[in-house]
DOLUMLO-325720 format. One record per atom (N, C-alpha, C): x, y, z. Coordinates in steps of 0.001 Angstrom, whole numbers, plus 500000, padded with zeros to 6 digits. Layout:
<atoms>
XYZ...
</atoms>
This chain:
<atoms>
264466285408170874263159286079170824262043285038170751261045284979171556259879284641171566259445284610170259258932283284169366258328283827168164256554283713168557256025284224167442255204284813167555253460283639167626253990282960166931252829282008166771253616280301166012253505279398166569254040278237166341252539277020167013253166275986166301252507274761167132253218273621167796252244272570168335253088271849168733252382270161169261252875269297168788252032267947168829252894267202169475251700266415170394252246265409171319250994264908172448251068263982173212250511263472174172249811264540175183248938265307175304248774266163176093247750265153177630248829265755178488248623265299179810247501266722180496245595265965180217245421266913180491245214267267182117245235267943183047245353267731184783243415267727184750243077268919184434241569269113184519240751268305184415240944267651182566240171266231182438240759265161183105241560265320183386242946264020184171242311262850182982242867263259181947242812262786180476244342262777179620244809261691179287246132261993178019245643261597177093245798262335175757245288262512174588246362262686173618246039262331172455247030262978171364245984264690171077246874265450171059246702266658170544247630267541169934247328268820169495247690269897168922247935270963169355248673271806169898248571272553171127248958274485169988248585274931169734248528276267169163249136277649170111250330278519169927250689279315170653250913280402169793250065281376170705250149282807169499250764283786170972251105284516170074251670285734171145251631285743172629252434284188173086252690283941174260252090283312175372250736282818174137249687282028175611248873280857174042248404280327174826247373279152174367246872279455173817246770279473172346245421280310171570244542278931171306244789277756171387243950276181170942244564275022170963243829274448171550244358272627171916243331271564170864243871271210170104242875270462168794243078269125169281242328268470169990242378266650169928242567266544168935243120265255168970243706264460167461243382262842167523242953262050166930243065260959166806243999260109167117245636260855166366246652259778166128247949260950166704248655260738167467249986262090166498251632260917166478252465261355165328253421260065165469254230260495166595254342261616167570254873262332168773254911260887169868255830260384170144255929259929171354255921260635172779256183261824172615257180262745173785255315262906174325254991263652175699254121264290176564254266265694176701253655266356176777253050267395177317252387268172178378253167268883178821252279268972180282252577270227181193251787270488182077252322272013182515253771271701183677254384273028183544255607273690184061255365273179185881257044273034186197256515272804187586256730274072188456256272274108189349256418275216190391256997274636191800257931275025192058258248275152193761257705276075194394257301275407195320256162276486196223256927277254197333257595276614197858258520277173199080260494277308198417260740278547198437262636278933198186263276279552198833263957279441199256264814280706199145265812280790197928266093281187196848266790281373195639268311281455196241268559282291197392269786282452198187270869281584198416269437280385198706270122279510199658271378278277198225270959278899197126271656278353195779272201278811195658273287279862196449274510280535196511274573281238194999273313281697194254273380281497192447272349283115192885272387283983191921271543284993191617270305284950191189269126285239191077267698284491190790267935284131188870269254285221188666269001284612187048269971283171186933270966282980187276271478281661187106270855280620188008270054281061188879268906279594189772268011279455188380267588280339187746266821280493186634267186279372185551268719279391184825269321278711184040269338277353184444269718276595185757269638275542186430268545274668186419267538275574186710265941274572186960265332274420185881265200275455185150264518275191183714264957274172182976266175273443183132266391271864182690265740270971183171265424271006184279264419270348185216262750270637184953262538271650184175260893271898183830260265272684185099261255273121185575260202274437186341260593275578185738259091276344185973258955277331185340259036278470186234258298278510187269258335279466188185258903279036189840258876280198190681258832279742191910258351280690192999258121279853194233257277280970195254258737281265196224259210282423196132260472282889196560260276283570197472260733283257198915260768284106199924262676284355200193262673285516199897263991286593200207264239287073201448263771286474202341264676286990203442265367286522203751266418285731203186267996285633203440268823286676203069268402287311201905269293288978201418268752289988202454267185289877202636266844291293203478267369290907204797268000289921205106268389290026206908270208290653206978270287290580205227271904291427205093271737293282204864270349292896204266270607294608203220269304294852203556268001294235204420266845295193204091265934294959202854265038295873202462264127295872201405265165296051200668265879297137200418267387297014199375267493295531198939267432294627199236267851293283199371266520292569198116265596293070198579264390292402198205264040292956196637264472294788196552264324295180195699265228294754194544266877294315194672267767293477194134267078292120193209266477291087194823266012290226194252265135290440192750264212291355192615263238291573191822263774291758190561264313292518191026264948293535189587265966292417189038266589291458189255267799291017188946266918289825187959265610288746188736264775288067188355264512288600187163263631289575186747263036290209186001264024289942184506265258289754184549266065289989183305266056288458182716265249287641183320264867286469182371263587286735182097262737285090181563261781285218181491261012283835182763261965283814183053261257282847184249260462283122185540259779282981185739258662283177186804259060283531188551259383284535188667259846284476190166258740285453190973257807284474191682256825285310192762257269285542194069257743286849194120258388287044195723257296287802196706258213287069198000257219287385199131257533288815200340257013288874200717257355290088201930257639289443203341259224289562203053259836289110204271258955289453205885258486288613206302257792289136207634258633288666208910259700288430209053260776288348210153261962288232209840262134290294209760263744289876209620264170291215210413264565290935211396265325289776211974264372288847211897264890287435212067264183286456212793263499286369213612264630286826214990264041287055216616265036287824216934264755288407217850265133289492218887266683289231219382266862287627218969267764286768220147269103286954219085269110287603218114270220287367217076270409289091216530271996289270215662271863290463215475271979290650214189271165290772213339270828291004211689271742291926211140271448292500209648272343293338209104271158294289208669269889294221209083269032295369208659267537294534209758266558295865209255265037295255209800263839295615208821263625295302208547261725295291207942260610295478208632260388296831209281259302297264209497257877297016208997256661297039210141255803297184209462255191298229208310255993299324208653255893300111207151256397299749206051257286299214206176258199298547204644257427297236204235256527296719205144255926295207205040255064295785204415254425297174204502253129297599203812253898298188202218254675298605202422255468299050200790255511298017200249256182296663200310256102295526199818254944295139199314253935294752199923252866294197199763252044294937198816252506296556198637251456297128197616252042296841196413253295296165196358254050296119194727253027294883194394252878295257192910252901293839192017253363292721192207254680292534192402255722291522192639255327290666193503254952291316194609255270290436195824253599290071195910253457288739196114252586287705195924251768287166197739252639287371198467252214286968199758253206287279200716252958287815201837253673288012203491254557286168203784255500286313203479256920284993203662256553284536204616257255283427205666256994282610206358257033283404207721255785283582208386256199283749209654256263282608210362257822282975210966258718281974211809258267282568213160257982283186213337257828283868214729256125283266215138256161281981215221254987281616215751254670281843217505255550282120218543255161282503219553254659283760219470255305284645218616254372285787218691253257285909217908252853284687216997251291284674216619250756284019218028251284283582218630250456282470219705249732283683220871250965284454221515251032285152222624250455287137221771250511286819220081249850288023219617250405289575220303251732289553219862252321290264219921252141291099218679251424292330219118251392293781218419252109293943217248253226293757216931254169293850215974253823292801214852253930291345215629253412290623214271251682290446213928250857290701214795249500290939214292249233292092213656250086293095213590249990294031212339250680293545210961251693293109211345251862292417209639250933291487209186250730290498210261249347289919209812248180290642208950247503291529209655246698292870209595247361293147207883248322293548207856248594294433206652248258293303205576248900292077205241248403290737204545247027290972204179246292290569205111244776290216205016244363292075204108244949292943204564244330293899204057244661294112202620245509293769202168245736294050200902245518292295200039245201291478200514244271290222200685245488289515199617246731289158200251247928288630200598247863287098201294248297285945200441248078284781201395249275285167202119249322284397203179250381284347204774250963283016204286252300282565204452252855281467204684253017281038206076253107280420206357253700279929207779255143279003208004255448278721208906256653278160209504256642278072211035255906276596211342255718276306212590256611274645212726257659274668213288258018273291213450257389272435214438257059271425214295256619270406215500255438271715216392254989272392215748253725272384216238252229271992216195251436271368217179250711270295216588249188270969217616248309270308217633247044270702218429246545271596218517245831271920219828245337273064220002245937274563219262247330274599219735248600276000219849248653275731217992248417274746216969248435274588215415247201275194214978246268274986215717244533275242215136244988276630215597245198277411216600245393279089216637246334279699216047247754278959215646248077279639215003247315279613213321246873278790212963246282278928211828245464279722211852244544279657212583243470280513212686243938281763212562244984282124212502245381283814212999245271284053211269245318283115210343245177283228208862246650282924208247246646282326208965248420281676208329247978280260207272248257280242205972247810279320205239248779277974205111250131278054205099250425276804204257252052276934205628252558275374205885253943275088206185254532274340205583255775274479205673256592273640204916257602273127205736257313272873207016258448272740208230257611270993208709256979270730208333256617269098209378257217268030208808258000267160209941258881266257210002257978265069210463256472264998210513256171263740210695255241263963210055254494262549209598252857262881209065252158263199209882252293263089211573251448263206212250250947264254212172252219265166212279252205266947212477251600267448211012251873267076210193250935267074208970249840267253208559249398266128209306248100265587209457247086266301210402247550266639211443246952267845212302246887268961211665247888269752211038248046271110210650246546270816209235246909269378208514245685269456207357244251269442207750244008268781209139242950268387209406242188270308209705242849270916210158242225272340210671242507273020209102242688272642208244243002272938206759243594274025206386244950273625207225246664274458206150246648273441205107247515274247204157248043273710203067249823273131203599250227272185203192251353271038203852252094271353202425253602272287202152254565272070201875255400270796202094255411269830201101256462268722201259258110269349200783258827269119201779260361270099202002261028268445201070261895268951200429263513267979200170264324269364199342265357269597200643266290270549200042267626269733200293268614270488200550269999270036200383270006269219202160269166270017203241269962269604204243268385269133204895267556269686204874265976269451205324265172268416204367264992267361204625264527266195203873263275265536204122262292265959204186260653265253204683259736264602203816260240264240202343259963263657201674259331262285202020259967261604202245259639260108203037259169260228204287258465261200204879257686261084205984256473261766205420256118262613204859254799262802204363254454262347203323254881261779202366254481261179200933253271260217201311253021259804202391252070258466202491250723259278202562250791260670202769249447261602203109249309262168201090250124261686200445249321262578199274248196261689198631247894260605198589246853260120198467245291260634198807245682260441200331244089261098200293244389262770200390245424263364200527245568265196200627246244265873200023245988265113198432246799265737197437246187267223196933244888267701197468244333268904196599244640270079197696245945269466198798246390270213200155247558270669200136247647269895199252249646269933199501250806270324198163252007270497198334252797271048197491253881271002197690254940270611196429256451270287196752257036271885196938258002271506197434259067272485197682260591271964197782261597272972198056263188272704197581263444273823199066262493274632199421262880275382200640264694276023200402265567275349200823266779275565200386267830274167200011268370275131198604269049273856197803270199274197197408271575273656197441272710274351197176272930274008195505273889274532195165273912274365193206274262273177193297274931272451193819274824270576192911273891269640193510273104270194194229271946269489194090271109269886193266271242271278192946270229271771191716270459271302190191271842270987190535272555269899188948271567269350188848271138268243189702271261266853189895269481267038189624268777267926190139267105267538189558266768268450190950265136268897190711264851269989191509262903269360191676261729269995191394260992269350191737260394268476190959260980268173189875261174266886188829261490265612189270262446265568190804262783264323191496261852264377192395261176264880193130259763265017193977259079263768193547258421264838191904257416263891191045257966262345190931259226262256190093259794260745190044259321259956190994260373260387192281260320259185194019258512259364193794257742260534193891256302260246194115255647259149193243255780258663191788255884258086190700255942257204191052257421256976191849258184255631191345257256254839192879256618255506193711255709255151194582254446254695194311253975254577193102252726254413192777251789255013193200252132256352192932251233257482193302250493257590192258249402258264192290248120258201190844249412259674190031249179260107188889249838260862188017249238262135188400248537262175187917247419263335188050247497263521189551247312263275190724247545263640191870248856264417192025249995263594191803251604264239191959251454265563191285250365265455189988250881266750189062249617267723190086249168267327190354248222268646190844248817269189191730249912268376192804250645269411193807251824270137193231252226269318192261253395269967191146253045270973190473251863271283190396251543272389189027250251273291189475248976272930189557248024273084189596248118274068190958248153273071192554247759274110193893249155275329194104250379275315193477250813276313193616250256277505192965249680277059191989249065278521191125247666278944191753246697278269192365245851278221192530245665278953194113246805278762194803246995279050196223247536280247196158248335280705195444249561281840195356248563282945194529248164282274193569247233283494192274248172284155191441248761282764191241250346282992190159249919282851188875250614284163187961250038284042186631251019283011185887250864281904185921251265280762185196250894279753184510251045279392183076249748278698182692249461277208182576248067276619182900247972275135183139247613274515182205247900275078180591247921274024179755246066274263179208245428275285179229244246275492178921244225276655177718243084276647177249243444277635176207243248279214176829243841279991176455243826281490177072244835281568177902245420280495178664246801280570179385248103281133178804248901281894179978249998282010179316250976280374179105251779280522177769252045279225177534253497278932178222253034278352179140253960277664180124253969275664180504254688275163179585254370273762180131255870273379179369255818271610179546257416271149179362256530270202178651257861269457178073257886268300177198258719267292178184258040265984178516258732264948178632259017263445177782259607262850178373259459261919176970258042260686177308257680260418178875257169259450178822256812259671180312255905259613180787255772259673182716256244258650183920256689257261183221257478256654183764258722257368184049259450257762183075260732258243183453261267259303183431259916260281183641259757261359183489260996262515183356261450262405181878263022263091181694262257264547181170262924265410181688262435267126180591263244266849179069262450267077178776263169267083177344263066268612176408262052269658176980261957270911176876261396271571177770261556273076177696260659273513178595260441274909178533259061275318178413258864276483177542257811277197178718258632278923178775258175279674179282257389280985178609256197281244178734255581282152177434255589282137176565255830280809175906256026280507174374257489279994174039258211280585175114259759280765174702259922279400175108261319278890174197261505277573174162263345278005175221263305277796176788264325278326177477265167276888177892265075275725177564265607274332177845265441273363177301266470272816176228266444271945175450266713270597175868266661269478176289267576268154175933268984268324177021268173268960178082269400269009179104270255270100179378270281271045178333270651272454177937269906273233178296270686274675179332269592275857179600269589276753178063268763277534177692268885278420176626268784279443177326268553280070178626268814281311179160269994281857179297270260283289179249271834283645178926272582283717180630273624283831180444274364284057181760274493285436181991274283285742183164274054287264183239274700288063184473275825289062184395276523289105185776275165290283185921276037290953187569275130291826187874275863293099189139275319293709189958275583294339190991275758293370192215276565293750192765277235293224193912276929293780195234276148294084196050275742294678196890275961294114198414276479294165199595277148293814200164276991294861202006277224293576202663277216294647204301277948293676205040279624294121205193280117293361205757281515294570206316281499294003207429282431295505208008283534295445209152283554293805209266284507293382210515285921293372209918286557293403211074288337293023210528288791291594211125289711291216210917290614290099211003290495289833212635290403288173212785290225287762214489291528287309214891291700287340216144292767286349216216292801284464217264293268283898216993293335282825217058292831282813218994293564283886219818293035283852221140291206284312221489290837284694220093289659285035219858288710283912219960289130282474219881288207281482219929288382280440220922289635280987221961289770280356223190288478280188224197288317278983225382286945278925225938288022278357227234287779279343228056288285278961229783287187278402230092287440276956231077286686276002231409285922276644232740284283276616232882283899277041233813283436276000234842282806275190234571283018273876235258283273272852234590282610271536234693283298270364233844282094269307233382281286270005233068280355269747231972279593271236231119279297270462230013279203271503229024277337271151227861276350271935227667275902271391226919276444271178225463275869270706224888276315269669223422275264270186222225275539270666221234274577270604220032274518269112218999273705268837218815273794267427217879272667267657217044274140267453215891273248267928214198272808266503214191271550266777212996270826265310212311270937265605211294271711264882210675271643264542209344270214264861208453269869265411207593268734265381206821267281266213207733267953266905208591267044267758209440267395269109209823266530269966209626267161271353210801267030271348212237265728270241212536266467270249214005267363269947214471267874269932215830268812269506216509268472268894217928269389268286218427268984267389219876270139268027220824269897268102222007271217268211222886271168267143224314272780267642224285272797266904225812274026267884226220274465266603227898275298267285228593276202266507228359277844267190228229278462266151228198279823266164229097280261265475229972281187266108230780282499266357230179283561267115230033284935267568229783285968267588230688286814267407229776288838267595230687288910268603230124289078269776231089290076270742230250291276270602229725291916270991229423293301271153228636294021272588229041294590272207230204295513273774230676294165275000230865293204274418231684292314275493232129291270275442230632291434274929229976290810275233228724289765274341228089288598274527227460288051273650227257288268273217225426288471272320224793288876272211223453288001271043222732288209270478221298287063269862220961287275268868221335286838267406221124287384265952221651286801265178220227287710264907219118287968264470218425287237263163218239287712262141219840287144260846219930285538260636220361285207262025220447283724262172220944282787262480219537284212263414218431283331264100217750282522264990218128283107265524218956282640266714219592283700267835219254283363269232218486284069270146217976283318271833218165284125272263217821284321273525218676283342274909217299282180275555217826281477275956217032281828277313217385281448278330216614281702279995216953280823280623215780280362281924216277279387282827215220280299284318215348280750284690214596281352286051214686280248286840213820279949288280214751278949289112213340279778289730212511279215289877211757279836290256210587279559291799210199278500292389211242277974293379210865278485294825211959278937294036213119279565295104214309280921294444214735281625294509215611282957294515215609282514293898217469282370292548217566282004292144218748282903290606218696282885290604219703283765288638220505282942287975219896283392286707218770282830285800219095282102285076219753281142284179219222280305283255220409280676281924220474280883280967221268281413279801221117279988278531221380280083277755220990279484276243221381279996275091221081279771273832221324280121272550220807279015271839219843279677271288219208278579270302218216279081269214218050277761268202217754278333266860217494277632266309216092278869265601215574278402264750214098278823265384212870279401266543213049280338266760211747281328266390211336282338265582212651283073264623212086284381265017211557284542266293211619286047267123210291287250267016211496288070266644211038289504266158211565290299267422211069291288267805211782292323268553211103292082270066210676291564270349210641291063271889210099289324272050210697288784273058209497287901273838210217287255274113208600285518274313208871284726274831207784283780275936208311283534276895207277282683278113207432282151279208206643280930279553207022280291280239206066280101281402206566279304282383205587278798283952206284277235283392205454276561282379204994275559282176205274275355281096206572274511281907207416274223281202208433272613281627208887271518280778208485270451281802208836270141281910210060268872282643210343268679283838209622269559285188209348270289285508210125271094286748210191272746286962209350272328285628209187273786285559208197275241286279208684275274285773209987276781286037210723277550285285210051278761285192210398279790283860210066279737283110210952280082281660210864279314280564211240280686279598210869281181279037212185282489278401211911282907276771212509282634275810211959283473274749212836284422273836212652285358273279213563286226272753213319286964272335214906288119271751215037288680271065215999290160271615216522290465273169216135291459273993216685291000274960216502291427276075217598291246277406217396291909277858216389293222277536215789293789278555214613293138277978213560292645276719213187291854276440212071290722277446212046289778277384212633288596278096212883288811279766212855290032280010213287290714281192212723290684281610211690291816280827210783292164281052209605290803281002208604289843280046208996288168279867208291287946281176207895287588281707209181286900282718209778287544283980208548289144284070209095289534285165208480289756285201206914289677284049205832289490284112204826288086284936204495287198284770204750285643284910204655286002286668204735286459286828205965286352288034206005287054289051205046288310288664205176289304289031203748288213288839202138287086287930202178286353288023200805285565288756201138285437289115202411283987289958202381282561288724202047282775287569202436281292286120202303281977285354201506281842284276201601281452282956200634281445281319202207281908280761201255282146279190202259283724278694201727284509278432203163285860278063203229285517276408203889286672276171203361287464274591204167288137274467204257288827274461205200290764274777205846291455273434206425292281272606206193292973271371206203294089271553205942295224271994207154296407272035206872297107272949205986297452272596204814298127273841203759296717274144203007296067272781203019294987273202202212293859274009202771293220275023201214292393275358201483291626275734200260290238275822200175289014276017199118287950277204199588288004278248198927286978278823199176286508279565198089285282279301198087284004279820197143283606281425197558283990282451196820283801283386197296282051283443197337281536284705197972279823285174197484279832286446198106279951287428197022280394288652196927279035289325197592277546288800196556276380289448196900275610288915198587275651290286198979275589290148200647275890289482201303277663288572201031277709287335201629277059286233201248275900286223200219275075284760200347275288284243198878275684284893197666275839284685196439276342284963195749276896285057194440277676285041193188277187284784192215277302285998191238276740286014189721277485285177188706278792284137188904279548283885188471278459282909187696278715281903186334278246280749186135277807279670187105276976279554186767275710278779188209276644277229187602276467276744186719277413275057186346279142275735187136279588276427187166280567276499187598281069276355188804280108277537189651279744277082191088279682275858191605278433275020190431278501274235191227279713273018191568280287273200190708281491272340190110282841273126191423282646274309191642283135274988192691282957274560194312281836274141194517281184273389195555281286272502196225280889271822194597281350269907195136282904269964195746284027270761194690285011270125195163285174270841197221284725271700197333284428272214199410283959271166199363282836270062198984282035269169199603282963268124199837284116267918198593283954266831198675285570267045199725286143267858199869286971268018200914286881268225202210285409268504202789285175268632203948284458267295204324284348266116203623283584264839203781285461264059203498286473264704203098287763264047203093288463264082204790287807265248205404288106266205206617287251264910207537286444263903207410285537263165208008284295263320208415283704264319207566282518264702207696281711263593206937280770262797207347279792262115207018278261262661207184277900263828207224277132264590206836276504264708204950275248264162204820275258264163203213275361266088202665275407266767203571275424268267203319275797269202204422276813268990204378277540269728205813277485270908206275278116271516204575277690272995204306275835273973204993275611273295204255273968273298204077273692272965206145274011272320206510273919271665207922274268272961208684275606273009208538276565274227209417275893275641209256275140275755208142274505277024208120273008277308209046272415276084209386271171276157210084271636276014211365272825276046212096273224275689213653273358276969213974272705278135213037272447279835213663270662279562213775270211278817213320268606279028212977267783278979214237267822279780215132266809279824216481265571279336216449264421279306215339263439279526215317262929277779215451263858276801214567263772275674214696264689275322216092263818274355217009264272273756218162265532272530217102266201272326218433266119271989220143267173273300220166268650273368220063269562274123220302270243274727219241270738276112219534271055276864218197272482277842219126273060278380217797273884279490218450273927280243217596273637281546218540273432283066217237274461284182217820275072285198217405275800285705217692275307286908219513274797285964219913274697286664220892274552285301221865274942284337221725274845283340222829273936281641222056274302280860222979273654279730223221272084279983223201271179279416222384269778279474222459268846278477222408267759277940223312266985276859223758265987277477222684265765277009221500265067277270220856263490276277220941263011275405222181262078274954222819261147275956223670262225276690224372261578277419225724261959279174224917262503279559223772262614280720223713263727281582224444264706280923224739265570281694225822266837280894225672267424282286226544269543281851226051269744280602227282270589279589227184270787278855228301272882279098228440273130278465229024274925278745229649275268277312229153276673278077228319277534276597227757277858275359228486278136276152229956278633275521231165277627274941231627277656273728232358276267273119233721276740273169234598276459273298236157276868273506236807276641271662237780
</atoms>
């Protein structure tokens, strides 16, 4: 229980005065009742407000919003800006309404958004849709804080009816817009902004950055498990720190072990970044941009801030949400909490001739993952069949990809990829965004089989198949998660990680990797359960070249 009125002395890091002081910090019934300067205090430890991630998906932590909850609050975040359409592309607003309600049973801060593309695109086959009527139900709740990322920037460009009414509905109920434009830069960046799209979290160079800031979006800095842009925009927070804001976008549970936007601040730190700058994108413009009730350490705020020991080495050493003291010294104090299991999964068992590929001529295009990116690159690459057949080539590292839906009872889709590297077996998920098909690769058809058909037999999680061996992490909730203990999971994880990097995967997140080779919306090449997709030009292209 929250008590009722306490104090508390230490170094107060103030952002406003961009002042550290010894002070006195006073908490009555859940917010700031007085901050008393002090002369002296014998407190070594700091003071300072809660961090916020601006860009999530909670999903993508294979964890329920209450055990993502237990995880980060060791880390000193307090809240986060949560966009859910990884559940609504399984279940719908059902999905979204889950999210809420499940959040709600802590006390940690979860501002969710109104999924505005789900589906994604047209080019993939979802497990539900979100109408513009349901975009307007959303948006009148409390909860939901802003219209999610529209990914569908050709249809802000070309103003397609459908998404300029969700637009429309945003602005009317006076809703910030997120955006999600990759590598879009110039002229086609200044209109889509203009359409009132505020902030991205997708640019992989400063350049693109730097354009999107100059027409004045707000610049999400991304480091999740598999999307890493940290070290390409950090050199812009200097002069465009009152622009910008960390994010985790998507993070699997042992990277969430390991530190969340607490390692942002550090690497920003350990850069000789001014303090007060790092903390203003850490704390300050998420609240300020969003109109998140979270508090910055002023009096009348709700009392939301952490204890560290020192800003060099900036360790959490507490971290207190509304007064409540929810993370001690490395320890969550939030409880573990199961929940409802809610679920849309309806296929049966494949068989191994199910992932056969008769050779149509004798070159083939190529997907090629990047390490630490969601894009991808392709080429052509020529092939030997094998008895009419086309199969992976081991010495190329070139291996054999497939999307089965999960939601209708249809053939597989096949492609090739390069740079995952797994020998001997086969890995796969039923998170695959956006639509969250199953999503399979490996270097035999009965491996990729057997992947496949575990998943389905769980009804979701992530498998790794090697011979006798095999590991799989179930995720009961819509395929994408599990209420089980979030430290457990992750301990569940590592060991898939560390067997599919035994398999020869040199990928720092394979998992995390293999799930974005459904993601259309980010170029160069994708595969969604309806074919090969040029995610440059908007359109399906043929496995085969002629």
């Amino acid at each position: 229980m929250t008590p009722q009125s306490f104090s508390l002395e230490g170094n107060l890091i103030d952002l406003f005065a961009q002042q550290i002081y010894p002070a006195k910090i006073q908490i009555i019934a859940q917010k700031i009742a007085q901050i008393e300067p002090l002369t002296h205090t014998d407190s070594s430890h700091f003071i300072l407000p809660g961090l916020i991630d601006a860009h999530v998906h909670i999903e993508s932590s294979m964890l329920t919003p209450t055990e993502f909850a237990r995880l980060a609050v060791v880390h000193g975040t307090v809240a986060t800006v949560s966009d859910p359409h990884e559940i609504a592309n399984v279940l719908g607003i059902r999905g979204v309404e889950f999210m809420i309600k499940n959040g709600k049973q802590v006390p940690f801060k979860f501002f969710f958004g109104a999924p505005s593309c789900v589906p994604a695109t047209i080019y993939e086959t979802a497990g539900a849709e979100i109408n513009t009527e349901e975009i307007e139900t959303l948006l009148k709740m409390p909860e939901i804080k802003y219209l999610a990322e529209m990914m569908n920037y050709p249809g802000v460009l070309n103003q397609y009816p459908v998404v300029m009414e969700k637009l429309a509905i945003a602005q009317k109920y006076q809703k910030v817009i997120d955006g999600h434009a990759p590598g879009l830069r110039g002229e086609l960046a200044k209109q889509y902004i203009a359409a009132g799209i505020s902030t991205d979290h997708e640019c992989f160079t400063a350049e693109e950055a730097l354009d999107k800031l100059l027409y004045g979006m707000k610049i999400i800095v991304r480091e999740g498990s598999a999307a890493k842009n940290f070290e390409a925009l950090a050199q812009l927070i200097p002069e465009y720190f009152r622009q910008m804001m960390f994010c985790s976008d998507d993070k699997h549970p042992d990277d969430l072990l390991e530190g969340h936007i607490d390692s942002l601040v550090k690497r920003a730190l350990a850069k000789g970044y001014d303090l007060f700058k790092v903390l203003q994108m850490a704390c300050i413009n998420p609240v300020e941009h969003y109109d998140l009730e979270v508090g910055l350490l002023r009096v009348g705020d709700w009392a939301d801030f952490i204890v560290i020991d020192n800003p060099l080495n900036f360790k959490v050493l507490q971290t207190y949400i509304n007064g409540e003291l929810v993370a001690q010294n490395g320890q969550s104090l939030l409880p573990h909490l199961k929940s409802t299991h809610p679920n849309h999964f309806t296929i049966s068992a494949q068989q191994p001739s199910d992932f056969a590929i008769s050779a149509q001529t004798t070159k083939i295009r190529v997907i090629k993952a990047l390490d630490g990116e969601l894009i991808t690159q392709s080429f052509v690459q020529p092939i030997e069949p094998l008895n009419g057949m086309v199969v992976a080539d081991n010495q190329q590292d070139i291996l054999k990809m497939a999307v089965v839906n999960r939601y209708h009872a249809r053939a597989p889709v096949w492609a090739f990829v390069q740079n995952f590297g797994i020998q001997g077996g086969a890995i796969a998920s039923s998170v695959a965004h956006d639509s969250h098909n199953i999503i399979a690769v490996g270097d035999s058809d009965e491996a990729i089989c057997e992947a496949v058909n575990l998943l389905i037999e769980a009804q979701g999680g992530i498998v790794a198949v090697v011979g006798e061996q095999k590991i799989l992490l179930p995720l009961p909730i819509a395929g994408l998660m599990t209420d089980e203990d979030g430290y457990e999971v992750a301990r569940q994880y590592i060991k898939l990680d560390q067997l599919t990097k035994k398999m020869g995967s040199k990928l720092r997140a394979p998992f995390m990797t293999l799930s974005f080779m459904a993601l259309l919306v980010i170029p160069e090449l994708k595969l969604s359960d309806l074919g090969l997709f040029d995610g440059q030009n908007f359109r399906f292209v043929d496995l085969f070249v002629k």
